[in-house]
C-alpha positions in Angstrom: 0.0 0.0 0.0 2.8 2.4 1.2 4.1 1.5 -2.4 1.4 1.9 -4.3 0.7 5.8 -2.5 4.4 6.4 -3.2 3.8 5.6 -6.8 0.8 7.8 -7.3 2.3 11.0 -5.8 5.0 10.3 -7.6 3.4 9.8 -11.0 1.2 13.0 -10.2 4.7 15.0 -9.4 6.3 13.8 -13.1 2.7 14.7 -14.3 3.3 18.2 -13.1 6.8 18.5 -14.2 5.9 17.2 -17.6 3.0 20.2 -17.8 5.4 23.2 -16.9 7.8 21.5 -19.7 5.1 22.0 -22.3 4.2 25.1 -21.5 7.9 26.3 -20.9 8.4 24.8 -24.8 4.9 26.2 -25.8 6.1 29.7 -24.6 9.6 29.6 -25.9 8.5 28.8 -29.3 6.1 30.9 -29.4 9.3 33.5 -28.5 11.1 32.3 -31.5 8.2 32.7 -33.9 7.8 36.0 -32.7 11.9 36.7 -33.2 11.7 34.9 -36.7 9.0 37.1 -37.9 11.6 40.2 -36.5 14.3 39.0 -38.1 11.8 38.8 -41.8 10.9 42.4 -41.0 14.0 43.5 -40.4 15.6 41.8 -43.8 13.1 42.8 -45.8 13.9 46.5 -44.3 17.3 45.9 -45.3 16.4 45.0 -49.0 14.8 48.0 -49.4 17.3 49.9 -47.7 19.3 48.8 -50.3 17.4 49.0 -53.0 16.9 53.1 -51.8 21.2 53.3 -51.9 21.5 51.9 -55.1 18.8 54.3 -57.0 20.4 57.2 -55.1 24.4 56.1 -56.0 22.4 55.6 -59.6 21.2 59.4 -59.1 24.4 60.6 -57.5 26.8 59.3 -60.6 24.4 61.5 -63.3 25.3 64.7 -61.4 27.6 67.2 -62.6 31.2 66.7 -60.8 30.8 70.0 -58.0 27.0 68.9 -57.3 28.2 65.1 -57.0 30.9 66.0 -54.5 28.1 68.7 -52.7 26.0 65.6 -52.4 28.7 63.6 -51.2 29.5 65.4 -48.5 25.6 66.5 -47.4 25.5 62.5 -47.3 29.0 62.2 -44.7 27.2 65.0 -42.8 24.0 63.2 -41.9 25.5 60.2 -40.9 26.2 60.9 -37.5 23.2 62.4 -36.9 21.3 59.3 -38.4 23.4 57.3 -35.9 22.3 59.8 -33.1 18.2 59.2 -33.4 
């Protein structure tokens, strides 16, 4: 009998154990869905990041030399302050 009652508080203890598992899995999967769908956001940012540099380097090589190097430089001046906001 002693046996037997062992067993069962035993089985309902794994029982527990095995619930806060799936929900600790259940919640840390549902983390990593949320930081794949973050990390799509943030390539797809990046493409048209990209895709915004190259039509303005394609912009940038019609100008006239002076307005090109104007440009230039307007461009090395807003990067710090890009990187400050």
């Amino acid at each position: 009998r002693t046996e037997l009652a062992t067993a069962r508080k035993r089985e309902a203890a794994l029982s527990t154990e095995l619930e806060a598992a799936r929900a600790a899995a259940a919640s840390h999967q549902t983390a990593a869905e949320a930081r794949s769908r973050e990390a799509l956001e943030l390539r797809q940012q990046l493409h048209a990041q990209k895709q915004a540099v190259r039509a303005a380097e394609g912009r940038l090589s019609r100008l006239p030399g002076s307005a090109r190097a104007l440009a230039e430089r307007l461009s090395d001046l807003c990067e710090p302050i890009e990187a400050a906001l």
